[in-house]
C-alpha positions as CSV (number, residue, x, y, z in Angstrom):
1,X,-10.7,65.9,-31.5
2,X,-8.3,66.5,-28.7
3,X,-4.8,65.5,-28.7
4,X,-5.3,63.2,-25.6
5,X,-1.6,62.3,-25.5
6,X,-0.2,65.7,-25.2
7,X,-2.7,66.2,-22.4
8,X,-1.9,63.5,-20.8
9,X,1.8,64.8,-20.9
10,X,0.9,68.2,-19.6
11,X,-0.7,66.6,-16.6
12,X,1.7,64.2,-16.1
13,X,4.6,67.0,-16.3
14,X,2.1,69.0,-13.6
15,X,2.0,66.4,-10.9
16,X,-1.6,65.8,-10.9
17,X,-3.7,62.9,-11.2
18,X,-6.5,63.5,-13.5
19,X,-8.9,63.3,-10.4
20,X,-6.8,65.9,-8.6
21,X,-6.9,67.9,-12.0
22,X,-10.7,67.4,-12.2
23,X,-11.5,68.5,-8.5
24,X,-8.9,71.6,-9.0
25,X,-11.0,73.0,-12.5
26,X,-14.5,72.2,-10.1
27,X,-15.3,69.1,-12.8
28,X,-16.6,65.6,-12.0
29,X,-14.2,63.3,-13.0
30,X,-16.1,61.3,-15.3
31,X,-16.9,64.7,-17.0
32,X,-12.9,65.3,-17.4
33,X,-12.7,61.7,-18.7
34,X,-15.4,61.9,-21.3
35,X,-14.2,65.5,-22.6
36,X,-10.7,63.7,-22.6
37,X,-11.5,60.8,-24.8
38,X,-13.4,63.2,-26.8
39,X,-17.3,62.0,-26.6
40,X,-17.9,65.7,-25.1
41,X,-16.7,69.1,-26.0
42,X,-14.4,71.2,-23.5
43,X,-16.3,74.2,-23.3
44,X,-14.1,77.6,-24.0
45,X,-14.1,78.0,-19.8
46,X,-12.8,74.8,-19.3
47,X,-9.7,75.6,-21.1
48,X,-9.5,78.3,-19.7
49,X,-9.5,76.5,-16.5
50,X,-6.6,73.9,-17.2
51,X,-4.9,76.4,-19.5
52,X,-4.6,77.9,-15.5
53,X,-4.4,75.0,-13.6
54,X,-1.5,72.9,-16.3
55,X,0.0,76.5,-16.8
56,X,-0.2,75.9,-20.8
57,X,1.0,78.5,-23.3
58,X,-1.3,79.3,-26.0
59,X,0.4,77.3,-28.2
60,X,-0.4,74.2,-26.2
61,X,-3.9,74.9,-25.9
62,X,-4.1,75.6,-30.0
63,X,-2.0,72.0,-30.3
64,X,-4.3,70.2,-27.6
65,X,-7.5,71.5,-28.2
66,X,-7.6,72.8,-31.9
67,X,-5.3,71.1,-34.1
């Protein structure tokens, strides 16, 4: 399970919408929003891809995605 509140505090901090977010990692926004409320899996290239786009240390992405 995700921690959907520190995402949503990385994306806020970022200045993007979670549309804008979506169309920046190439993801339908219903796709971000099920992966965010957990009923799919972020793949590992998908982390990659808002690790890049929300300019997350690795510590965030072990705290969002792993913890």
């Amino acid at each position: 399970m995700i921690n959907q509140n520190l995402l949503k505090s990385k994306v806020a901090l970022s200045g993007l919408t979670f549309k804008e977010l979506a169309k920046k990692i190439g993801m339908p926004y219903q796709s971000l929003n099920n992966r965010k409320k957990g009923k799919i899996e972020f793949t590992s290239s998908e982390i990659k891809a808002l690790k890049d786009v929300l300019n997350l240390t690795n510590d965030d992405v072990a705290e969002i995605f792993f913890n």
